[in-house]
N, C-alpha and C positions, 0 to 999 in steps of 0.2 A: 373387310368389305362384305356383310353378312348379305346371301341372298336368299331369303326367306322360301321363297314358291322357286327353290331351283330346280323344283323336281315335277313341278306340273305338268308339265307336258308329259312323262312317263305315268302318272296319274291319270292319265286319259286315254294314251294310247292304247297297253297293255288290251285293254277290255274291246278294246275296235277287232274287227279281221278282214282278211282282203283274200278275194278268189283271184287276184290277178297269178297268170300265168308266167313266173317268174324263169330263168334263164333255171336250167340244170345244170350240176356241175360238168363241164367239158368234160373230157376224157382226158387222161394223162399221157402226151407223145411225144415222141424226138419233134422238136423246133426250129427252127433254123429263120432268123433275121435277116436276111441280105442286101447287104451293103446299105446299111443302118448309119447313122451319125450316135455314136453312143454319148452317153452322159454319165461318165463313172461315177461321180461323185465324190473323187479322190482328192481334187481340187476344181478351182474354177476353170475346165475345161471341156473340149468337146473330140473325139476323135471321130473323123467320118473312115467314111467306105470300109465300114467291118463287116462281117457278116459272125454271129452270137447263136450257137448252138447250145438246145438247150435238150436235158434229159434225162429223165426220173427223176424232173423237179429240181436240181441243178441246172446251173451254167457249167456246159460241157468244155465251149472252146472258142475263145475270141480271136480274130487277127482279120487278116486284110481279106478281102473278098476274092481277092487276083490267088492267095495260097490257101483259103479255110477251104476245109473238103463240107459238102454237104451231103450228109448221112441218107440215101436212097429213097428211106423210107420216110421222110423227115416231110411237115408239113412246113413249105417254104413262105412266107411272107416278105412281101417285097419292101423293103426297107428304104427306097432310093425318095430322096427329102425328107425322111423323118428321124426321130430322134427316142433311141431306148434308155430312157431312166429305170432308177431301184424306183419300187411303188413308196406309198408314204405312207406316215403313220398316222394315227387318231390318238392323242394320247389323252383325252379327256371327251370318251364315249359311254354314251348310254344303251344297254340291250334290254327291251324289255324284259321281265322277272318269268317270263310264263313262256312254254313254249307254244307253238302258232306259227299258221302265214305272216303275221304283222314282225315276229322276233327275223323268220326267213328273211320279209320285206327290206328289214331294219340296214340288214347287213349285205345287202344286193345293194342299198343304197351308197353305204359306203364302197364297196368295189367299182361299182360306175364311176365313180369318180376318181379310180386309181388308189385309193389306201385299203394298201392290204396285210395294212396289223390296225389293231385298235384296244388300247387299254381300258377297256372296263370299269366304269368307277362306281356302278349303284348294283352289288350283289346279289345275287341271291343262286338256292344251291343248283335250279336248274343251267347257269352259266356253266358249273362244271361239264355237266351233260354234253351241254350245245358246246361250249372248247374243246371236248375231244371229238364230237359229230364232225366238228368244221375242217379238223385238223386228218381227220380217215377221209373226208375227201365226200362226205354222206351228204353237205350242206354247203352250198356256197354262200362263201364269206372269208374275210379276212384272217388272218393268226390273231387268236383271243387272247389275251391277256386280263383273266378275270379277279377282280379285286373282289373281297369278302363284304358280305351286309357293311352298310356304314355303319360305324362307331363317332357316335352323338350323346347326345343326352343321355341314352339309354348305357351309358359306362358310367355308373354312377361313383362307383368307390374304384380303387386301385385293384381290387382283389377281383372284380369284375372284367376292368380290363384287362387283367393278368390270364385269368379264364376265357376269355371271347378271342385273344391273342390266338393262345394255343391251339383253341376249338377250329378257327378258319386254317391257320397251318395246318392241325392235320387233316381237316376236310380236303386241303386239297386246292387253297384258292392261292394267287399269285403275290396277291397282294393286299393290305391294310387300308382302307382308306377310311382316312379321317375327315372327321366331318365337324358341323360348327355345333357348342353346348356342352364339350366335352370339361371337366375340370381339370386342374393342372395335375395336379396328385395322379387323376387317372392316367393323363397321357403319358405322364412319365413311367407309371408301371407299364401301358403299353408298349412305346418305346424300348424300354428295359427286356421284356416279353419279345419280343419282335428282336429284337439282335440276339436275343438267346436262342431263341427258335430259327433266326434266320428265314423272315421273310418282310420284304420293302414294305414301306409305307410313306403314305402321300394324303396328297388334298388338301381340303382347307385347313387354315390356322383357325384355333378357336381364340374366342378373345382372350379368356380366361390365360390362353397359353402366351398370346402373343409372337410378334413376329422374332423378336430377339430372342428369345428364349425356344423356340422352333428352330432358327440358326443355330443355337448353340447345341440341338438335339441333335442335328444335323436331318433335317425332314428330308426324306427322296424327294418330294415334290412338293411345290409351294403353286397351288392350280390358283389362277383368275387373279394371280398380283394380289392374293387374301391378305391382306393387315399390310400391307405395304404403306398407302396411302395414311392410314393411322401411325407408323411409324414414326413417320417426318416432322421431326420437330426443327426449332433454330439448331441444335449442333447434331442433330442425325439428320444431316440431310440427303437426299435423294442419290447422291456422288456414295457420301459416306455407308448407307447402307447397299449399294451395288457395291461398291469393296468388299463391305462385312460378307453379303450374300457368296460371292466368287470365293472366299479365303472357304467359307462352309463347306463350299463342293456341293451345292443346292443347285438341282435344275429348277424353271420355272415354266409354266403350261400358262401363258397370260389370256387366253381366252378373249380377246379384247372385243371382239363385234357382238358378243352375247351381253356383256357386259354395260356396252353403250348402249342394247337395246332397255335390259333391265332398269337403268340407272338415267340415263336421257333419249327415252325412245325419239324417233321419226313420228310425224303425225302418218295415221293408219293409210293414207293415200298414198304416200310413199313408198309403204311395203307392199301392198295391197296388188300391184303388178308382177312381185318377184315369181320369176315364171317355176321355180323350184315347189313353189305351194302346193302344185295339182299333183304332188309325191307324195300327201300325207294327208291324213284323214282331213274331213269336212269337221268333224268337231274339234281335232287337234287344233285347228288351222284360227276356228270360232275364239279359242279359246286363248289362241296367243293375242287377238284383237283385243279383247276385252282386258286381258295382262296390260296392253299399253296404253287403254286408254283414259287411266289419271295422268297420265305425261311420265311419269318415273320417279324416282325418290328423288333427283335433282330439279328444284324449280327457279325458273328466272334465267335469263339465258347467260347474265354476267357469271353464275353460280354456275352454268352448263358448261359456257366457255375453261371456264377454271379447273373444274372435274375432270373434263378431257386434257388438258393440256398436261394437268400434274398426273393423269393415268400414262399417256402417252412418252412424256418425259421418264416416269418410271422404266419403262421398257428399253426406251433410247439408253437409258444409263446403268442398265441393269445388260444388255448387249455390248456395249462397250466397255464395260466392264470383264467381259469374259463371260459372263455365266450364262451355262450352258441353255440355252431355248429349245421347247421340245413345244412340237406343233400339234394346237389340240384344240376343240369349242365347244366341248358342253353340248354335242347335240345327241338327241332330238332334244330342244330346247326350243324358248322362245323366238320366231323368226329363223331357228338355226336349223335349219333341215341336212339330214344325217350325209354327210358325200360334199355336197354342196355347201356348203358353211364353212368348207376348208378352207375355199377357192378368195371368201372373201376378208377370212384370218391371214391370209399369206400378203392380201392386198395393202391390209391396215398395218403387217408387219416390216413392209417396204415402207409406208408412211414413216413410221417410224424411223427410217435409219436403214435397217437391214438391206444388202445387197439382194438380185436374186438366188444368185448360191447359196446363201449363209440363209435366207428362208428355205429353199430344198431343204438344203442341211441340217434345218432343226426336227426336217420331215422324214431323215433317210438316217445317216451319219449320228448325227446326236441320240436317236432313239435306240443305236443299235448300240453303243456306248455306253447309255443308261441301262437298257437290260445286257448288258454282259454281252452282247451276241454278233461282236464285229466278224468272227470268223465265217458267220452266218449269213450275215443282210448289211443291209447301209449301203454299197458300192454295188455297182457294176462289174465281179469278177469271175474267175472262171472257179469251179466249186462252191459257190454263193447260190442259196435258195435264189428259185426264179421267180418274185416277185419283180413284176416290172411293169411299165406304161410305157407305150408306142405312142409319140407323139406328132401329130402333122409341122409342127414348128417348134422354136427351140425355147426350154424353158427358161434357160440359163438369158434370153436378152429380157423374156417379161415371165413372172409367173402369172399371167392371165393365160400364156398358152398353155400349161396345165389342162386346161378345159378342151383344148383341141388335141384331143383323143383319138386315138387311129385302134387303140384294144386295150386291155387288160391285162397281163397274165398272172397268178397267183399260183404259188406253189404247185408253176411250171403248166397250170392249165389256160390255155388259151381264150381269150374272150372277145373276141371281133366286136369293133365298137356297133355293127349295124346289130348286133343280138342286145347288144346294153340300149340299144334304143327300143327295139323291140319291147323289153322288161319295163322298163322307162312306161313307155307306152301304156303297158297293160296295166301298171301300177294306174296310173293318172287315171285311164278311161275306168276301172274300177269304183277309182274312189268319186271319180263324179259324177255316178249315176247313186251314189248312197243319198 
C-alpha cells in the first residue's frame, strides 16, 4: 500500500520556525505520588492507594501510602483519584531533519500528550545530535530512537545496500528503515548487512520484495499494514497470513487514521474543527487541505466501504492472531498532528477489536519488548526508568482518558499538565499570528 507524498508534511515543516516559548526541561528531583491508583501494566489491573517514589530518574519505591515513607525533600503530588501509567510510545515518528524551535516544537508535542519514546523513522545525521541533547537532559523530549536516512530507490544494487548498511551502523543510528523502490537483490544484501552488523530494521515492504518474502526475512517491522492488503488472494487469506505473520515474530505499526485519511479522506469540513490544528504551522496545516481534496486514491463509496473493512479486518486478525502491535501514526503527517494522533490511533485500535489494556499494551509492554528494554520501561516498577502519565481517570475503562492528563513525567522530570498547556498555548498563539 504505496504512499507516495508520505513525507509532505516534513517537506514543509522543517523550513517554518516558531518563537513560541516552549516548556524547559524540569529539573531532575526525588518525587513522590501519593496515594496514586497505579497502572502497572503487568496485566489488566489497577492497584489503588500507593504512593511511587521516584529518584535520579527511577522508580524508587512502591507500596501502600499507610507504610511508603516519603523522602523530606521530595516534591509531593497528590495522587488521591488519579491514575500513574508507564508513558507510551511513538513508534512510527517523524523529527524534522534540521535543528530549530520547530524540531524542540516537534517533540514537546509528543510529551504533551504522554509519549515519551519515539522511534524515528525519516533520518538524518542531525537526529544523532538531538538523541543524545534529549537523553543529557539539554532538550525536552521523549527517548529517541533514531533510524538512518531511508533506503529507497536510492540502494540500487546489493553492493550499495551492503555499504549504506554499514555506514548508518557505524554512524551511530538505531536503526534501518526501509522504505518503498527498493529492489529485492538490494534488500536482501541489506538484510544480510544488518544481521551481520547487528542493527533492526523496519518500515515499509517494497513491492518489489513483497509481503511474503519480508516474513520470511523476518522484517522488525511491517509499518501501515504495507502489502498486506495486496497479499490476500482466494488461498492467502487474511486468517492465513496473521498465522504466517505471528509464526515470523513480525511486529506490526498499523498506522490506521493516517492511512484512512490518505486513502478515503473525510470531506475538508470535517477536519477543519480538529482543535489539535492551531499546534502546527498555518502552511503545514494549508497543505494537508489541498492533500485531501481529490477525495483519496479510493473513489466511490461501495469501493470505500470495502477498503476500510478489509484494512480493519486485517488488524482484527493480525491481533488475534498474536502478533505483536506496536503503537504508532506517521506523525507530523496528513491531518496527524505529533502527540495528538495517538489519542485517535488507540481509538480506531479499540474499533477494531483490541481491549483497552491490550491498546496500552501495544504503547508500554510491547515496545519495551521489541527494543530489548523490559528491564528498563513498559510497567510501572520500582528501578524502571520514570516515564510516566498522571491521569485524572482511568485508562484501563476508556483510552480516551489518556487525554485527561494531570502531568507528564519523563526520565523522572516532572511536567504539571498546567505548564503543558501553557507550551500548548504559546505554540497555537504563535503560529496564528504567522
Amino acid at each position: 500500500m504505496r504512499a507516495s507524498n508520505c513525507f509532505l508534511a516534513l517537506a514543509i515543516v522543517p523550513v517554518l520556525s516558531t518563537g513560541a516559548q516552549l516548556p524547559a526541561v524540569p529539573p531532575q528531583r526525588t518525587t513522590a505520588f501519593v496515594n496514586v491508583t497505579v497502572v502497572p501494566m503487568d496485566g489488566d489491573r489497577t492497584i489503588a492507594g500507593q504512593t511511587v517514589v521516584v529518584r535520579d530518574g527511577r522508580i524508587a519505591s512502591i507500596g501502600p501510602t499507610s507504610s511508603t515513607a516519603v523522602p523530606g525533600d521530595a516534591l509531593r503530588i497528590d495522587g488521591q483519584g488519579k491514575f500513574l501509567m508507564p508513558g507510551l510510545a511513538e513508534m512510527h515518528g517523524h523529527v524534522p531533519a534540521q535543528a530549530g524551535p520547530l524540531a524542540n516544537a516537534t517533540m514537546f508535542l509528543f510529551v504533551a500528550n504522554g509519549i515519551t519514546t519515539v522511534r524515528g523513522m525519516q533520518g538524518s545525521p542531525f537526529h544523532l545530535t538531538f538523541r543524545d541533547q534529549i537523553a543529557r537532559g539539554e532538550v525536552l523530549g521523549p527517548r529517541f530512537y533514531a533510524a538512518g536516512p531511508q533506503m529507497a530507490t536510492n540502494i540500487r544494487t546489493p553492493a550499495i545496500g551492503d555499504s549504506v548498511a554499514r555506514a548508518q551502523k557505524s554512524a551511530g543510528f538505531d536503526l534501518l528503515k526501509i522504505q518503498e523502490g527498493m529492489p529485492r537483490a538490494s534488500y536482501d544484501a541489506v538484510v544480510a548487512t544488518a544481521r551481520s552488523v547487528g542493527i533492526p530494521f523496519g518500515g515499509h515492504v517494497p513491492d518489489e520484495v513483497g509481503l511474503w518474502h519480508a516474513l520470511e526475512m523476518k522484517q522488525g517491522t511491517i509499518d501501515h499494514l504495507d502489502n498486506f492488503m495486496e497479499a490476500i488472494t482466494k488461498d492467502s487469506t487474511i486468517a492465513v497470513i496473521a498465522a504466517a505473520t505471528k509464526r515470523a515474530g513480525v511486529s506490526v505499526v498499523p498506522t490506521m487514521p493516517l492511512w484512512e485519511m490518505l486513502y478515503i479522506p473525510p470531506d475538508s469540513a470535517s477536519v477543519a474543527g480538529r482543535a489539535e490544528l492551531r499546534y502546527m504551522p498555518k502552511a503545514t496545516v494549508a497543505s494537508w487541505f489541498r492533500n485531501i481534496a481529490s477525495g483519496g486514491r479510493v473513489q466511490g463509496d461501495s469501493a470505500r466501504r470495502a477498503w476500510r473493512a478489509t484494512r480493519m479486518g486485517i488488524l482484527t486478525a493480525l491481533h488475534r492472531a498474536g502478533v505483536p502491535i506496536l503503537l504508532g501514526t506517521d506523525a507530523p503527517q496528513v491531518f496527524s498532528v505529533p502527540g495528538f494522533s495517538i489519542h485517535r490511533e488507540m481509538a480506531m485500535m479499540v474499533e477494531a477489536g483490541m481491549t483497552p489494556f491490550e491498546v496500552l499494551q501495544s504503547g508500554t509492554r510491547n515496545v519495551a519488548t521489541h527494543f530489548g528494554t523490559s528491564a528498563e520501561t513498559g510497567t510501572v516498577e520500582v528501578g524502571k526508568r520514570a516515564d510516566l502519565i498522571l491521569l485524572d481517570a482511568s485508562p484501563l475503562t476508556s483510552v480516551a482518558n489518556v487525554q485527561k492528563r494531570a502531568g507528564v513525567m519523563v526520565n523522572g522530570r516532572w511536567l504539571p499538565e498546567s505548564e503543558i498547556q501553557r507550551g500548548l498555548a504559546a505554540l497555537a498563539s504563535q503560529y496564528a499570528a504567522q
